[in-house]
N, C-alpha and C positions, 0 to 999 in steps of 0.2 A: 335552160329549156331543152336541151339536146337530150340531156340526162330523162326527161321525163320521155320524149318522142322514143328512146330507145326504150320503151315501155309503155305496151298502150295502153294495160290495167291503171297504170299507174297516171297516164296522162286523163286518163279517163274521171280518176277521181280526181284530180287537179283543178279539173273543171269544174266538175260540182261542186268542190270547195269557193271554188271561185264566185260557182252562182249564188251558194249559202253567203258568204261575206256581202255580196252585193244586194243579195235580197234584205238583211240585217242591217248595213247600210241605207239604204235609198231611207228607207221608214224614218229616217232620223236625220235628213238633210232637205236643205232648201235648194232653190234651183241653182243656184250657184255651186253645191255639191254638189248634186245632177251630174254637172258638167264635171266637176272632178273625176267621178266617178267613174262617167262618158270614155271621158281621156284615157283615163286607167285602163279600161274593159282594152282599146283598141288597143292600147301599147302589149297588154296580154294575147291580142290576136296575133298582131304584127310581131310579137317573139311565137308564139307557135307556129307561123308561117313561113318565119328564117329559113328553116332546117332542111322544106321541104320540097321538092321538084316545082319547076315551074308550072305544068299542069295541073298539081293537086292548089298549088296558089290560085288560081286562074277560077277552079271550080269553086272555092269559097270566094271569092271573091264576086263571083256571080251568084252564088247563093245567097249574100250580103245585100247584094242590090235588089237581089226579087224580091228577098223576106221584106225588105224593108219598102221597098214599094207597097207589097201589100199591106206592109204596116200602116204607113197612110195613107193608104185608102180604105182599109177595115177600122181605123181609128179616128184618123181626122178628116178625112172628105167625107165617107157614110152615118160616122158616128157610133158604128155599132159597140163599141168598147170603149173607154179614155182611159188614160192612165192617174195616178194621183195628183200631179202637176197639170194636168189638162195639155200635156204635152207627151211629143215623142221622145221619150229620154235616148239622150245619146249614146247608152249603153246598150240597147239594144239592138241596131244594127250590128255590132258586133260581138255579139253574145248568140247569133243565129250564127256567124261561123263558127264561134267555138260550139254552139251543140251538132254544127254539122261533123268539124273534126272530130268530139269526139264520139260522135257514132261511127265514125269511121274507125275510130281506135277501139272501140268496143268493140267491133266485128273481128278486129285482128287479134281480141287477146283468145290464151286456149282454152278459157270455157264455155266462149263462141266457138270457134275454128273446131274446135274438139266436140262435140256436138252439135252436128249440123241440124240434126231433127229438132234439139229445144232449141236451136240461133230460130229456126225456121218458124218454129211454133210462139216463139215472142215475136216476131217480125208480123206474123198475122194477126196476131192479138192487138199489138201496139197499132198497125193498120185499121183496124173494127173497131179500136177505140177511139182513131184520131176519125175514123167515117162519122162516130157516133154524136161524137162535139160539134163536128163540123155539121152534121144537118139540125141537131137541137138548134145550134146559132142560128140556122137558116129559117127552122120553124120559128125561132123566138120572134125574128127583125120580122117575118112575113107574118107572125099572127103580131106583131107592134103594130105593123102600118095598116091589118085589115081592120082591127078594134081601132084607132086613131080617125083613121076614114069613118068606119059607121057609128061611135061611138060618143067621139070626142078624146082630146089627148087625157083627159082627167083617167081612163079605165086601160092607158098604155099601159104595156109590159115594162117599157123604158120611154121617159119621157126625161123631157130637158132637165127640170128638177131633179129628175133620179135617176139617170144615166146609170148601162151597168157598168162598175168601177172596176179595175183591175190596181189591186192592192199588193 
């Protein structure tokens, strides 16, 4: 892992490799995989962690607990999402640090750092897009609950039957 960190192009795809195997994976296991998987993700966080100062650990590791707080609470207390096991797989609290680390190594490689106006001009894009999901979700659960309320659940957007599924 040292080898990748001295590289953050390089750690950077690491990661997504990692999320591609894991997305390939899940589809074709039971909850017992789940949890292999789980394990797996964390033992890949806790080696990218090794290398690094105690404050960059510190800050994923509080990223780790927010993301996943909100995870259930945007999944299993609201219900606004489920996953395909009707659970929070264990792979994902630790799959929000490695997307945090590697934005952060995405910022340090030079085709970031070396073009500050396009790092600048994806940072705002990726922002207007993540604004964009984030209020559709919010129109979606407030026009669920107002058609449930005056309609009946039969004309919800998402209803128990048909939850929106994260595949």
């Amino acid at each position: 892992m040292p080898r990748l960190r001295s590289s953050p192009a390089l750690f950077t795809l690491a990661v997504i490799l990692v999320f591609v195997v894991l997305g390939l994976a899940d589809r074709h296991v039971d909850l017992t995989g789940q949890l292999g998987l789980g394990f797996a993700t964390w033992l890949v966080l806790l080696a990218a962690l090794r290398p690094l100062p105690l404050e960059r650990r510190v800050q994923t590791l509080l990223v780790v607990g927010v993301a996943t707080w909100m995870e259930v609470v945007g999944s299993i207390l609201w219900g606004v999402y489920t996953y395909r096991l009707h659970n929070l797989p264990l792979f994902v609290p630790p799959g929000h640090g490695l997307v945090y680390l590697a934005g952060i190594s995405l910022s340090e490689t030079r085709l970031v750092r070396g073009k500050r106006r396009w790092g600048t001009w994806v940072r705002r894009r990726a922002a207007k897009g993540e604004n964009v999901l984030h209020a559709a979700r919010i129109a979606a659960v407030s026009l669920n609950r107002r058609m449930t309320r005056e309609n009946g659940a039969e004309y919800a957007v998402r209803t128990r039957r048909n939850p929106l599924t994260i595949r």
